[in-house]
Predicted model as a PDB file, atoms N, CA, C, CB and O in Angstrom, pLDDT in the B-factor column:
MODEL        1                                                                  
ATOM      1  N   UNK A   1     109.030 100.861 113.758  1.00 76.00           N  
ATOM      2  CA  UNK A   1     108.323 100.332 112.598  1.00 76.00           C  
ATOM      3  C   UNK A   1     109.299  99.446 111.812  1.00 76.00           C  
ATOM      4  CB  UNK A   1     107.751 101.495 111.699  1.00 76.00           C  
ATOM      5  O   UNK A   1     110.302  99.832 111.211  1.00 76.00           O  
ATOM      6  N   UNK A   2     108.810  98.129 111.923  1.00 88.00           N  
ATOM      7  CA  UNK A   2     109.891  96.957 110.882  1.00 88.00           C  
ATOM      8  C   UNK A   2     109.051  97.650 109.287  1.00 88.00           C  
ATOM      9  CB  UNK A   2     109.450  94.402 111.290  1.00 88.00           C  
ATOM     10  O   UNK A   2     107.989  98.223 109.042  1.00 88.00           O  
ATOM     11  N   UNK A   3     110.324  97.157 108.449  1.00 88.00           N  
ATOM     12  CA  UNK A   3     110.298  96.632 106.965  1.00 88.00           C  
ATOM     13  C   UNK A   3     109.134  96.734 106.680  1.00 88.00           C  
ATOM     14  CB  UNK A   3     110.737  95.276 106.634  1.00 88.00           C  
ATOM     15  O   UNK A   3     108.698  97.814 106.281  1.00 88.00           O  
ATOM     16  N   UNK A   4     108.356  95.664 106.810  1.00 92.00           N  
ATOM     17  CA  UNK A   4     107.025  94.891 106.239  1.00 92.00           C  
ATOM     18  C   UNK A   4     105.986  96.055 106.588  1.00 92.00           C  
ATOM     19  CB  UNK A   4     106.600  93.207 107.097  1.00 92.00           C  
ATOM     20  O   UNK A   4     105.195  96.354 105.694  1.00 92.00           O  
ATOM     21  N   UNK A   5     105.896  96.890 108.069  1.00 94.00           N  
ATOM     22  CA  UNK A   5     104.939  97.797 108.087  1.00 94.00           C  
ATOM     23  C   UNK A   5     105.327  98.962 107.047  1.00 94.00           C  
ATOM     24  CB  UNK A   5     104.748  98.259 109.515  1.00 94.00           C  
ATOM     25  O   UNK A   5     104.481  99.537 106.363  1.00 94.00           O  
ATOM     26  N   UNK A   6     106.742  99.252 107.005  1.00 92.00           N  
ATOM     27  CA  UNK A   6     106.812 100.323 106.089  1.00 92.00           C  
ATOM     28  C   UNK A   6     106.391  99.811 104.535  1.00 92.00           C  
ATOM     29  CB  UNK A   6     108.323 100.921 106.168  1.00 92.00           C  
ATOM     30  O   UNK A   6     105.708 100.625 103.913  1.00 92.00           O  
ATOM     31  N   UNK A   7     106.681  98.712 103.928  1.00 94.00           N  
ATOM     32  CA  UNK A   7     106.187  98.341 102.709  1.00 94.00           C  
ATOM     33  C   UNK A   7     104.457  98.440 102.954  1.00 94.00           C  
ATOM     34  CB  UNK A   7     106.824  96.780 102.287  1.00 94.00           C  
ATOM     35  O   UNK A   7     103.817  98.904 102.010  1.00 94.00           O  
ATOM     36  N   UNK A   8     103.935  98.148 103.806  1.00 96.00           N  
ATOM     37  CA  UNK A   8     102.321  98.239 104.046  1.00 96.00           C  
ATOM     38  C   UNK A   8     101.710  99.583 103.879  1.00 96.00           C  
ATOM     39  CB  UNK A   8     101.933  97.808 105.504  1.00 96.00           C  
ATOM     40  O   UNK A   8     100.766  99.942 103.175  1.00 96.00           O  
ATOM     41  N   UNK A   9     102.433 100.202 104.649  1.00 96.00           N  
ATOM     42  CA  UNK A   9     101.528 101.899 104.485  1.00 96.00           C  
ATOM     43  C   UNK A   9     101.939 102.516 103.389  1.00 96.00           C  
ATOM     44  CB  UNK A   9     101.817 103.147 105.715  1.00 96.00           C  
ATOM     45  O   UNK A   9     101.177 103.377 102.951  1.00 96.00           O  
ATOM     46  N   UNK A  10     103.228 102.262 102.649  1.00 96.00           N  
ATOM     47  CA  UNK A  10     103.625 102.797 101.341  1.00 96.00           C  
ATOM     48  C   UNK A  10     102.415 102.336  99.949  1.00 96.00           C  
ATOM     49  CB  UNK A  10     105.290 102.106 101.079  1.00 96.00           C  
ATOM     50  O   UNK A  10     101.926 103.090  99.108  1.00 96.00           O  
ATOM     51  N   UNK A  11     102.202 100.809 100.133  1.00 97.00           N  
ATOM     52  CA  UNK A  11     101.159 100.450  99.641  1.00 97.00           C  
ATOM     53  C   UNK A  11     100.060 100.513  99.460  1.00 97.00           C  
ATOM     54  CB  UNK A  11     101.105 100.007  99.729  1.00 97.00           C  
ATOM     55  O   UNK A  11      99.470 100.112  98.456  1.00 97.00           O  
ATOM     56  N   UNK A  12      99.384 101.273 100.847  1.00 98.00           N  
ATOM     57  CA  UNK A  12      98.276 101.587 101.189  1.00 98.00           C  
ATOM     58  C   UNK A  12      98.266 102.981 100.407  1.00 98.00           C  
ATOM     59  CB  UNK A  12      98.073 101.517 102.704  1.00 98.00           C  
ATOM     60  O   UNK A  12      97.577 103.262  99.426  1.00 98.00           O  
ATOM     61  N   UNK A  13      99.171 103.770 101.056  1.00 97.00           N  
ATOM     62  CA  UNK A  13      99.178 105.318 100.704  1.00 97.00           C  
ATOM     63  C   UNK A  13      99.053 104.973  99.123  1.00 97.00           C  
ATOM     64  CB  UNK A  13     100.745 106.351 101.248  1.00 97.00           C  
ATOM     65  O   UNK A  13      97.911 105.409  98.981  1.00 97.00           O  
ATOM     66  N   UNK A  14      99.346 104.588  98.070  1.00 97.00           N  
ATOM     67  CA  UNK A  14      99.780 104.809  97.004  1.00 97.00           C  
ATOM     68  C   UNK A  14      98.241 103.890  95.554  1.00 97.00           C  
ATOM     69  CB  UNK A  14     101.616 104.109  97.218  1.00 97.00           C  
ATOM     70  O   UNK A  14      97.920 104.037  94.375  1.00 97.00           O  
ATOM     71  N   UNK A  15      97.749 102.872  96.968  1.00 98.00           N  
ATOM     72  CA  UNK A  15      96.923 102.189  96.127  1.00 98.00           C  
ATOM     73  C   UNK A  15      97.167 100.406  95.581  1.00 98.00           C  
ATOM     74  CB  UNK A  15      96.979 103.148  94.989  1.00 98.00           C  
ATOM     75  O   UNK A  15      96.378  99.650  95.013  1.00 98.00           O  
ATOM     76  N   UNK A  16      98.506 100.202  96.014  1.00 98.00           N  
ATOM     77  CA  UNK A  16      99.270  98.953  95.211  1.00 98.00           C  
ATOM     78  C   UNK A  16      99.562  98.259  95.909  1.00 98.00           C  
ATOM     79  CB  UNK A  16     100.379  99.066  94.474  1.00 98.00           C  
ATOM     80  O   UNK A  16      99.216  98.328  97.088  1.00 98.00           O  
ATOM     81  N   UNK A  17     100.563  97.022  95.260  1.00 98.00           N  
ATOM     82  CA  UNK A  17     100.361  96.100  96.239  1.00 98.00           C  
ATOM     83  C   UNK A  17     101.803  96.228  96.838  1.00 98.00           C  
ATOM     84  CB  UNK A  17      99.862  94.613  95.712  1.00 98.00           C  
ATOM     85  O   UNK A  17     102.750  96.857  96.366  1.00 98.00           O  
ATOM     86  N   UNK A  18     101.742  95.387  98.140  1.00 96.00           N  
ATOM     87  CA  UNK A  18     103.482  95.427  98.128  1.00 96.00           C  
ATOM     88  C   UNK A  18     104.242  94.739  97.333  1.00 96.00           C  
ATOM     89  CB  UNK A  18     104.082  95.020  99.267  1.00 96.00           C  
ATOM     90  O   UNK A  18     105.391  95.181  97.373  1.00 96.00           O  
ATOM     91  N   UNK A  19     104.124  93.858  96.628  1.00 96.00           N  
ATOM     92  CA  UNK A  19     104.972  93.134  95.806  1.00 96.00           C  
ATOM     93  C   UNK A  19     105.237  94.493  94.817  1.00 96.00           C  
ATOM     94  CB  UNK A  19     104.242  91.626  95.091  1.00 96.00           C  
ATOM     95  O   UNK A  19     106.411  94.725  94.530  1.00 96.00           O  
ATOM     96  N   UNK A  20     104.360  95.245  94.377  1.00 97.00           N  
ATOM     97  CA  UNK A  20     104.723  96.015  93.827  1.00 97.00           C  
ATOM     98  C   UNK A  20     105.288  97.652  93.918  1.00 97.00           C  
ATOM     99  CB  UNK A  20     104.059  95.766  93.373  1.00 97.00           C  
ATOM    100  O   UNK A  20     105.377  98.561  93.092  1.00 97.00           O  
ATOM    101  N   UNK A  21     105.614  97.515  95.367  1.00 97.00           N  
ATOM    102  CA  UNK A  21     106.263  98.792  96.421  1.00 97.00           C  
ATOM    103  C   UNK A  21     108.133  98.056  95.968  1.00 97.00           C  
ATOM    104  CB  UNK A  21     105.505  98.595  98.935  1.00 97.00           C  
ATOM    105  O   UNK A  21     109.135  98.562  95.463  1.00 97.00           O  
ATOM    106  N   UNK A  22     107.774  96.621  96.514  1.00 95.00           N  
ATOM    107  CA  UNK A  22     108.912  96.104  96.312  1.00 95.00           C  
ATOM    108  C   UNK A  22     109.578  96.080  94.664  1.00 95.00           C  
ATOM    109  CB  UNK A  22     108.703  94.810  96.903  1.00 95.00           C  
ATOM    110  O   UNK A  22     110.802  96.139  94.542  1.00 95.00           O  
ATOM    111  N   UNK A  23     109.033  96.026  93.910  1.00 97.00           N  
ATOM    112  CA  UNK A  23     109.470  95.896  92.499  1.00 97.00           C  
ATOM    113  C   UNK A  23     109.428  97.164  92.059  1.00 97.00           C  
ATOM    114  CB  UNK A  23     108.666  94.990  91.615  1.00 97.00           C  
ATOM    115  O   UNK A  23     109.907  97.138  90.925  1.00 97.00           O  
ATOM    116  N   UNK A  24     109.197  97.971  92.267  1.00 97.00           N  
ATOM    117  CA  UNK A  24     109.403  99.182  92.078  1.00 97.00           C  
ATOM    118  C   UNK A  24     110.733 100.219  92.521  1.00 97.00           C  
ATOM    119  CB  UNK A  24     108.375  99.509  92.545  1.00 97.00           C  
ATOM    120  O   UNK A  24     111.453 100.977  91.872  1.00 97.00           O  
ATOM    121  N   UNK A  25     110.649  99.804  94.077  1.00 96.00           N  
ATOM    122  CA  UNK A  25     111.947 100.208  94.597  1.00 96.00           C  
ATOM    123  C   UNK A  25     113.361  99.365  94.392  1.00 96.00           C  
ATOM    124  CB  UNK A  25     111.713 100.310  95.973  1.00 96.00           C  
ATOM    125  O   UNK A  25     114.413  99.769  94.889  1.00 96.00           O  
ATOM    126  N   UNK A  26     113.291  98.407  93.771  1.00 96.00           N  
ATOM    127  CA  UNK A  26     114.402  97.502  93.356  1.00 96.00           C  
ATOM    128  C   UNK A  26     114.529  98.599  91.491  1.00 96.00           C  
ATOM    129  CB  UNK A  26     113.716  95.219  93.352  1.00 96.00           C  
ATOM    130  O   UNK A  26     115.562  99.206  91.210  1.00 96.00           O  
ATOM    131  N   UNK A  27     113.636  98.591  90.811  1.00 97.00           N  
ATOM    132  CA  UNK A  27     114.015  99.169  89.784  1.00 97.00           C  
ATOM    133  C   UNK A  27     114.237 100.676  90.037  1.00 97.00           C  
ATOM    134  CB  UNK A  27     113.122  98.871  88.806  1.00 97.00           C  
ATOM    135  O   UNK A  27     114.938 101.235  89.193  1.00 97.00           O  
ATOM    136  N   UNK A  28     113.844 101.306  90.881  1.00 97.00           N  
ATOM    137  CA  UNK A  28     114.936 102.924  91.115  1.00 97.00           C  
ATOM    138  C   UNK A  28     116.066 102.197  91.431  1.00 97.00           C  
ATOM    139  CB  UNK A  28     114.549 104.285  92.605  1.00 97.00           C  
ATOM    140  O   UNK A  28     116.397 101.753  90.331  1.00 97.00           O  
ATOM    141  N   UNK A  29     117.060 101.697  92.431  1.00 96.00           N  
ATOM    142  CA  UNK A  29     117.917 101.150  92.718  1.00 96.00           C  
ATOM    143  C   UNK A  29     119.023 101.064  91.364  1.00 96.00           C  
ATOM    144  CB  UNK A  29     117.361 100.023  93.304  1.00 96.00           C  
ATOM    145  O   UNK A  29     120.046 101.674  91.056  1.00 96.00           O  
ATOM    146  N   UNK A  30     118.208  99.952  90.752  1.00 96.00           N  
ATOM    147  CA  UNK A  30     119.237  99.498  89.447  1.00 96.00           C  
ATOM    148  C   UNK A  30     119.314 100.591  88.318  1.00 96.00           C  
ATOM    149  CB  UNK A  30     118.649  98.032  88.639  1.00 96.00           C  
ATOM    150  O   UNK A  30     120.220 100.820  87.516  1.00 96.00           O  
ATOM    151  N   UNK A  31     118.115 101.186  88.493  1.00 96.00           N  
ATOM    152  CA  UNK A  31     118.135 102.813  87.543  1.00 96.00           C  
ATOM    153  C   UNK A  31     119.436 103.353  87.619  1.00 96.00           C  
ATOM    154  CB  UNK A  31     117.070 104.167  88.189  1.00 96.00           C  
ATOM    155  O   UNK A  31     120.363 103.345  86.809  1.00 96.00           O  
ATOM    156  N   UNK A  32     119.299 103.928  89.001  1.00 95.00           N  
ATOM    157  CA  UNK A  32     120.618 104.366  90.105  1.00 95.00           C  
ATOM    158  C   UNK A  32     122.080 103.945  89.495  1.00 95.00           C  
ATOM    159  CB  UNK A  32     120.462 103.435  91.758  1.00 95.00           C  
ATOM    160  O   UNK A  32     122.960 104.771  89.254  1.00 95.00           O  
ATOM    161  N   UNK A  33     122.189 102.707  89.308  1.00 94.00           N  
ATOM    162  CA  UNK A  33     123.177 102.001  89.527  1.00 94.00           C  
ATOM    163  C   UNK A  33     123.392 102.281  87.778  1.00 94.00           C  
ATOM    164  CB  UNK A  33     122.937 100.416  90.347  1.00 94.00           C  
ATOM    165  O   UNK A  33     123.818 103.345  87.328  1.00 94.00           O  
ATOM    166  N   UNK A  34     123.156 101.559  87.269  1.00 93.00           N  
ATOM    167  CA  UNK A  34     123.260 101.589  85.663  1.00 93.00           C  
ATOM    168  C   UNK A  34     122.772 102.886  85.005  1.00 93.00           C  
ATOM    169  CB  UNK A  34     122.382 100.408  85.018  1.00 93.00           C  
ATOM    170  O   UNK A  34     123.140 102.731  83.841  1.00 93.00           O  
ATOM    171  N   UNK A  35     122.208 103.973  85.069  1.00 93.00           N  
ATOM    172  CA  UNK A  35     122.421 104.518  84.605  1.00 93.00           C  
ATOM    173  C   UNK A  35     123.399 105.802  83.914  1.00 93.00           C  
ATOM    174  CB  UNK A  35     121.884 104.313  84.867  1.00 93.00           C  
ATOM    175  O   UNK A  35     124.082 106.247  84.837  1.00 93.00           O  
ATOM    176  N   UNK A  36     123.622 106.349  82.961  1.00 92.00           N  
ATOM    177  CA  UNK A  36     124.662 106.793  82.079  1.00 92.00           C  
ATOM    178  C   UNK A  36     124.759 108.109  83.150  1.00 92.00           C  
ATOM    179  CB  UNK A  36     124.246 107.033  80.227  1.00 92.00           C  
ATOM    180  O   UNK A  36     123.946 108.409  84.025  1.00 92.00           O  
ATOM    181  N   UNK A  37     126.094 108.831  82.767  1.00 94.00           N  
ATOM    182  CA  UNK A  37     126.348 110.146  83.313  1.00 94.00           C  
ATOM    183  C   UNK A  37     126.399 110.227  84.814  1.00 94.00           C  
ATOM    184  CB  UNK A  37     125.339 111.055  82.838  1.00 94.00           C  
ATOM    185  O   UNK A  37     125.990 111.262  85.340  1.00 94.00           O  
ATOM    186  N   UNK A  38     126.817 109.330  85.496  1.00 94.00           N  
ATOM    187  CA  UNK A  38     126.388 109.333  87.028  1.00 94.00           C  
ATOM    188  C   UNK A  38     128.130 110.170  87.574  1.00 94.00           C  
ATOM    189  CB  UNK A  38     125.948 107.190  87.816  1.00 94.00           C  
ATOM    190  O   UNK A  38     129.250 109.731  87.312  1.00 94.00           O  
ATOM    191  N   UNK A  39     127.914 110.962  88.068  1.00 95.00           N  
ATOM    192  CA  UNK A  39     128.622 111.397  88.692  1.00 95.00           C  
ATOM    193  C   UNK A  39     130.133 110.494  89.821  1.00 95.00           C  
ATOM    194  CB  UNK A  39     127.593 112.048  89.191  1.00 95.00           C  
ATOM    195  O   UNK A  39     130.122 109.297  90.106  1.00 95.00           O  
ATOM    196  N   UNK A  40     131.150 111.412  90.210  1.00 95.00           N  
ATOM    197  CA  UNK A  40     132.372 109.986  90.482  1.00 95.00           C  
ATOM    198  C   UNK A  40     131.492 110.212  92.037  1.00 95.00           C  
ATOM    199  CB  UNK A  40     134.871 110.301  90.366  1.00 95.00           C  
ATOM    200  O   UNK A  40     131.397 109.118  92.594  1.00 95.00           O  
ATOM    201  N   UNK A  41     131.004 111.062  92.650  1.00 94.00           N  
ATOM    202  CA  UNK A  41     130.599 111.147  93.709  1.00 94.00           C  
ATOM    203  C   UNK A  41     129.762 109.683  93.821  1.00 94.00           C  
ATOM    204  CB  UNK A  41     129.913 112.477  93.863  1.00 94.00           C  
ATOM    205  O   UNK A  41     129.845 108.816  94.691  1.00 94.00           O  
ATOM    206  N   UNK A  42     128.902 109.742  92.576  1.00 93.00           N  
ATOM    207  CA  UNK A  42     127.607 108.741  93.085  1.00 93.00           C  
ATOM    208  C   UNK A  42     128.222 107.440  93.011  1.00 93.00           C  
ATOM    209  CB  UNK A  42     126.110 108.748  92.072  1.00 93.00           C  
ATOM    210  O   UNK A  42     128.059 106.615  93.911  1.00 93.00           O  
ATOM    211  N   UNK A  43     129.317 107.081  91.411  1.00 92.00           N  
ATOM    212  CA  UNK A  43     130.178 106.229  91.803  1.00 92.00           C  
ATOM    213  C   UNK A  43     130.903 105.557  93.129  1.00 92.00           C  
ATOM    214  CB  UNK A  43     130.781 106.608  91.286  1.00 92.00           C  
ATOM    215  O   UNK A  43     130.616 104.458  93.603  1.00 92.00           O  
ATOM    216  N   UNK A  44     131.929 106.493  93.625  1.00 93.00           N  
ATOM    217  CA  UNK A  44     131.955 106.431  94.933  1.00 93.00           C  
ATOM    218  C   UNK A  44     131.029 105.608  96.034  1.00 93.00           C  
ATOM    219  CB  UNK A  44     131.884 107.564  95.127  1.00 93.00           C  
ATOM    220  O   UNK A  44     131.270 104.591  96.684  1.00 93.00           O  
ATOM    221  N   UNK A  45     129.691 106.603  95.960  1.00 91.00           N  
ATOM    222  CA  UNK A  45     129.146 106.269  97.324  1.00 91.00           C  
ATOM    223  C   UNK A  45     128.516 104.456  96.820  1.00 91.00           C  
ATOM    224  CB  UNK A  45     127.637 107.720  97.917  1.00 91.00           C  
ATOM    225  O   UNK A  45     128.381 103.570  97.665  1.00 91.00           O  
ATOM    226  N   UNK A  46     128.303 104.311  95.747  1.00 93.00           N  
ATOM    227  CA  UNK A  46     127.081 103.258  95.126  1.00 93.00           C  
ATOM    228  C   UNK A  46     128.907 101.908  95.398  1.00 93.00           C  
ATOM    229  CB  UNK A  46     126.055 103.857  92.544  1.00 93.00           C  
ATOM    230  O   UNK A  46     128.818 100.686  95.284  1.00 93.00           O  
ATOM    231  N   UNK A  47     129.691 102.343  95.594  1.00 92.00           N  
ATOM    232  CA  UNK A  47     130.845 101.725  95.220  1.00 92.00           C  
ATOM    233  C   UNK A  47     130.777 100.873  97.203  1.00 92.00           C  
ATOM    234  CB  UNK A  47     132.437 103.153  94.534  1.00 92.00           C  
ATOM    235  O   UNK A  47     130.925  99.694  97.523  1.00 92.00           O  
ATOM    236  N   UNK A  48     130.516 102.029  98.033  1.00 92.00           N  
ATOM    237  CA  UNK A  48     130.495 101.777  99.106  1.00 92.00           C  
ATOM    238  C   UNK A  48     129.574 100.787 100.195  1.00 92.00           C  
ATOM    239  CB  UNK A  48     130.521 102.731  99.248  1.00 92.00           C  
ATOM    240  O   UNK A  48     129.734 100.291 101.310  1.00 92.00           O  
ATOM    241  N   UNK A  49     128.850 100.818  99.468  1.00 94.00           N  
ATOM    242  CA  UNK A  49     127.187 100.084  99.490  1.00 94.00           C  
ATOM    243  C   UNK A  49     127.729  98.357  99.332  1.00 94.00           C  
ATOM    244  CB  UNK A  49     125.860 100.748  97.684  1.00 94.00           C  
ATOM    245  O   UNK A  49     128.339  97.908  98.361  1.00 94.00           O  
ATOM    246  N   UNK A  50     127.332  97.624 100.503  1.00 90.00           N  
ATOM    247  CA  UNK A  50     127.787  96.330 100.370  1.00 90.00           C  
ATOM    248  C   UNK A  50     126.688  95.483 100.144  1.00 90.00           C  
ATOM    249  CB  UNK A  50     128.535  95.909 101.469  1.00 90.00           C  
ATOM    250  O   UNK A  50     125.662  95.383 100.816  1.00 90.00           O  
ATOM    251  N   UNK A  51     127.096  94.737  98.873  1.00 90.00           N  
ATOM    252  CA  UNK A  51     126.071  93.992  98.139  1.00 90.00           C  
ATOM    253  C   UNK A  51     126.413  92.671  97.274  1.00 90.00           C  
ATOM    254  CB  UNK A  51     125.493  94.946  97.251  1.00 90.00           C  
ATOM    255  O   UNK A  51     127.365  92.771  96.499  1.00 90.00           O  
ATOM    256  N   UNK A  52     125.910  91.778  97.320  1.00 90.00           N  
ATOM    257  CA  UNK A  52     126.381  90.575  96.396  1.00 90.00           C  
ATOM    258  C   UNK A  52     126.334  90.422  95.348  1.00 90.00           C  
ATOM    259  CB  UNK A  52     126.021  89.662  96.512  1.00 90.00           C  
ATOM    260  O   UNK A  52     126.968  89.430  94.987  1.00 90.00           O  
ATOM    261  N   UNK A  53     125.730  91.096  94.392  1.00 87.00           N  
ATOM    262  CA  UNK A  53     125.684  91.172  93.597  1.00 87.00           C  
ATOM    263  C   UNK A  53     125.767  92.991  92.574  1.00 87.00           C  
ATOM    264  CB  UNK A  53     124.816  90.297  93.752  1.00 87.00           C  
ATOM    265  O   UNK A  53     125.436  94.043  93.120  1.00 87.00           O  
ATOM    266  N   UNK A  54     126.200  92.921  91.304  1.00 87.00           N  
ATOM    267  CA  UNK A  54     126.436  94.266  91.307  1.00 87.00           C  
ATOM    268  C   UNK A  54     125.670  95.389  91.334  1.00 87.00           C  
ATOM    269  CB  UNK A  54     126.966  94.429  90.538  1.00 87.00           C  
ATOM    270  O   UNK A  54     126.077  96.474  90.919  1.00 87.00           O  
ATOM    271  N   UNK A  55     124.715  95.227  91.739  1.00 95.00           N  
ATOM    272  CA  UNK A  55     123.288  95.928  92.196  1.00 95.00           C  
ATOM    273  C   UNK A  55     122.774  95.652  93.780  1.00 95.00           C  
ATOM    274  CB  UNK A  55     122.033  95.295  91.160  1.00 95.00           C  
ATOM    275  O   UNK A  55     122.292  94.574  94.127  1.00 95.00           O  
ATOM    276  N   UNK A  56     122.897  96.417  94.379  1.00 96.00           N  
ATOM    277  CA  UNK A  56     121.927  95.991  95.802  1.00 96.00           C  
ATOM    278  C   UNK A  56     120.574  95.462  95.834  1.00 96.00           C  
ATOM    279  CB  UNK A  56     121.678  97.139  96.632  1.00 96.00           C  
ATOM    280  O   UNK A  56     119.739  95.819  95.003  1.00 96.00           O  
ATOM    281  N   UNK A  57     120.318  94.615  96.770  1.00 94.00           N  
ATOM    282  CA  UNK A  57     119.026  95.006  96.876  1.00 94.00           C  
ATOM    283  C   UNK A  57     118.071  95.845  97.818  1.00 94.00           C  
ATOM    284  CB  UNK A  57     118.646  94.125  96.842  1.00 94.00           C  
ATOM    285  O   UNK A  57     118.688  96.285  98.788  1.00 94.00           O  
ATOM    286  N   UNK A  58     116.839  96.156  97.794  1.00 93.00           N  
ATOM    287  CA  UNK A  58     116.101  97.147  98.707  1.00 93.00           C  
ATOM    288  C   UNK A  58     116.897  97.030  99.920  1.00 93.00           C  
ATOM    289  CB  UNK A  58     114.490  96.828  98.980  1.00 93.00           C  
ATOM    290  O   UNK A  58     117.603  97.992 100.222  1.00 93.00           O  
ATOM    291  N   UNK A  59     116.887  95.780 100.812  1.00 91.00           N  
ATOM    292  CA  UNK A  59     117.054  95.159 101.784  1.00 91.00           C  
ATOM    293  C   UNK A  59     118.510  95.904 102.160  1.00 91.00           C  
ATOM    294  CB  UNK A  59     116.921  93.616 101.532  1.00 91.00           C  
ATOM    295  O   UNK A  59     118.634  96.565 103.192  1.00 91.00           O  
ATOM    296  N   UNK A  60     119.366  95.755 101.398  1.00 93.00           N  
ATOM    297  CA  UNK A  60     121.229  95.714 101.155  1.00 93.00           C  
ATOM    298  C   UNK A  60     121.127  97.429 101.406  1.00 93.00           C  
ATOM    299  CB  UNK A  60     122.106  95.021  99.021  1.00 93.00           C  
ATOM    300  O   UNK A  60     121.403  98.080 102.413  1.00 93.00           O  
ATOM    301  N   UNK A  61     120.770  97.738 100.470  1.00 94.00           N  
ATOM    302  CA  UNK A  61     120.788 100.030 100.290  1.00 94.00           C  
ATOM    303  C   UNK A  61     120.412 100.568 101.365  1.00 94.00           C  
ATOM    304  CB  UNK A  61     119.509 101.013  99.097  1.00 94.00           C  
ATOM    305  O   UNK A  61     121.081 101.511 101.787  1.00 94.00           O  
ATOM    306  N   UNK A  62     118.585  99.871 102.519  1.00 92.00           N  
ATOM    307  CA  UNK A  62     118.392 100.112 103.728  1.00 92.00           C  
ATOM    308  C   UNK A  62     119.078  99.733 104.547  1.00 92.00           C  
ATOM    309  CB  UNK A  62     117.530  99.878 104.025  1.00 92.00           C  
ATOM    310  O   UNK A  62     118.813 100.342 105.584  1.00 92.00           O  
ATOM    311  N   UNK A  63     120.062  98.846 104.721  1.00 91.00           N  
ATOM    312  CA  UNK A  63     120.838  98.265 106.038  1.00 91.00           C  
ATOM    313  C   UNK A  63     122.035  99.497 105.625  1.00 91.00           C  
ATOM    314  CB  UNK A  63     121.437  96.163 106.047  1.00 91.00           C  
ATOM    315  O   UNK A  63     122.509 100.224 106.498  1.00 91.00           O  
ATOM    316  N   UNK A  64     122.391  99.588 104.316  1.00 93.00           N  
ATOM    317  CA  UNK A  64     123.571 100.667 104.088  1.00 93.00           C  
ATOM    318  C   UNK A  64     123.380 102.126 104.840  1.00 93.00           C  
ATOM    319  CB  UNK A  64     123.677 100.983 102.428  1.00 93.00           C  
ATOM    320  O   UNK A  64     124.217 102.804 105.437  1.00 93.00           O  
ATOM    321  N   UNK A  65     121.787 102.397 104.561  1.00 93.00           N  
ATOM    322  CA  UNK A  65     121.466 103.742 104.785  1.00 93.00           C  
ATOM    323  C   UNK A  65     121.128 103.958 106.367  1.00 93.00           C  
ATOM    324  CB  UNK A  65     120.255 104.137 103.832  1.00 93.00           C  
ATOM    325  O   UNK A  65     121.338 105.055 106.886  1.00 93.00           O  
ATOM    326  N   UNK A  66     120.613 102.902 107.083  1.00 91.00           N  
ATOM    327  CA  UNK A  66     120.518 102.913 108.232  1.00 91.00           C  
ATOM    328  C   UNK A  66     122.213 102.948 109.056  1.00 91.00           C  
ATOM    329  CB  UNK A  66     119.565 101.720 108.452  1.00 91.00           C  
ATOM    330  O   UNK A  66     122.381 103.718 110.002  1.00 91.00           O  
ATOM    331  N   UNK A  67     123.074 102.269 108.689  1.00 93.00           N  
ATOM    332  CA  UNK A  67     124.569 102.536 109.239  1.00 93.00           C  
ATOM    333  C   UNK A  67     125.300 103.699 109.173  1.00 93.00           C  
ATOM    334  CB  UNK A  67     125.405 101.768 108.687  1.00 93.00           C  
ATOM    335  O   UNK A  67     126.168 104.104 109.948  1.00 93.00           O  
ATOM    336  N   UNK A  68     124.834 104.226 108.106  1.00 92.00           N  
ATOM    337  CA  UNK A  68     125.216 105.779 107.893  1.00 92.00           C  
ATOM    338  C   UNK A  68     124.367 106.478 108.818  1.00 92.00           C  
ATOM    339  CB  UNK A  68     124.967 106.384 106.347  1.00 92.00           C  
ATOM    340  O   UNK A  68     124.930 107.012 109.774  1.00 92.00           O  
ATOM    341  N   UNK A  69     123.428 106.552 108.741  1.00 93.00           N  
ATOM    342  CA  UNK A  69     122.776 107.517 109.392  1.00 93.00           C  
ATOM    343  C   UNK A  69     123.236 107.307 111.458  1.00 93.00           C  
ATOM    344  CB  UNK A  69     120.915 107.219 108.824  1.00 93.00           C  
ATOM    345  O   UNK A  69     123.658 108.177 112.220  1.00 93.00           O  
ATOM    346  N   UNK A  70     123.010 106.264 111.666  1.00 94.00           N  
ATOM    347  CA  UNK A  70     123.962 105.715 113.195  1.00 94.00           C  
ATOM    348  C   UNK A  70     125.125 106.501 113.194  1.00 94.00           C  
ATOM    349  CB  UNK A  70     124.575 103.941 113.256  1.00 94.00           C  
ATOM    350  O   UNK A  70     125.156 107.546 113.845  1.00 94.00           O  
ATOM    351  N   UNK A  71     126.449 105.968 112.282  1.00 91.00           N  
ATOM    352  CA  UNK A  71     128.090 106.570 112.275  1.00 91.00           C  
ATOM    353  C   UNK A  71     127.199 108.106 112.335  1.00 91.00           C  
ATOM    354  CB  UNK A  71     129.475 106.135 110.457  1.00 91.00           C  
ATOM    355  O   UNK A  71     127.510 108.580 113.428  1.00 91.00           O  
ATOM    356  N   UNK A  72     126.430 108.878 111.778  1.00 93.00           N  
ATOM    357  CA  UNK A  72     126.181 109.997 112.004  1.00 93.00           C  
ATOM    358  C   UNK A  72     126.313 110.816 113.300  1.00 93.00           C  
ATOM    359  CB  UNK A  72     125.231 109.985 111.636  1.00 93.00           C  
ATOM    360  O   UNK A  72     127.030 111.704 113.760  1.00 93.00           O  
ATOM    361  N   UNK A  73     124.987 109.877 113.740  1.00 90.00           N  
ATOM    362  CA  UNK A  73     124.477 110.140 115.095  1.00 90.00           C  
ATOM    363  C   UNK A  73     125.485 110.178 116.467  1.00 90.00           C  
ATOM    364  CB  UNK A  73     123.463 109.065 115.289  1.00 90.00           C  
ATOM    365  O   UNK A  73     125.090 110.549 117.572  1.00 90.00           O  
ATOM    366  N   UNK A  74     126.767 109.752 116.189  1.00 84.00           N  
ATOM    367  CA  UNK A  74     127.887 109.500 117.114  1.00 84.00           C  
ATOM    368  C   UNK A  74     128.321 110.547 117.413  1.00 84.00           C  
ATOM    369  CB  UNK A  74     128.898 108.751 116.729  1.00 84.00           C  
ATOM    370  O   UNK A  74     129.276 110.622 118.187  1.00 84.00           O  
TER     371      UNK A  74                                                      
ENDMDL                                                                          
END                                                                             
């Protein structure tokens, strides 16, 4: 299942559109990122996450989370 089908059935399941699957999951992200009290752990890992800007995007956090989960699988 690519990207675009998973943004589709998330959309479906939920009622919305994908633009707004997508704008939604970009603002948990930056929640994530900027918000107060975050632990050095989450620091750390959010530190590890390769991104161009100082926030990831959806796109950037899934390619992160998919490489981890691979190095896992080894």
């Amino acid at each position: 299942m690519n990207m675009r089908e998973i943004y589709r059935k998330v959309a479906r399941k939920h009622g919305v559109s994908v633009k707004e699957v997508k704008r939604d999951m970009q603002a948990a992200i930056e929640f994530a990122y900027n918000r107060a009290g975050r632990s050095e752990r989450e620091k750390t890992v959010q530190k590890s996450v390769e991104h161009a800007n100082g926030v990831p995007t959806v796109k950037e956090l899934i390619a992160f989370a998919v490489g981890e989960l691979r190095e896992q699988e080894k």
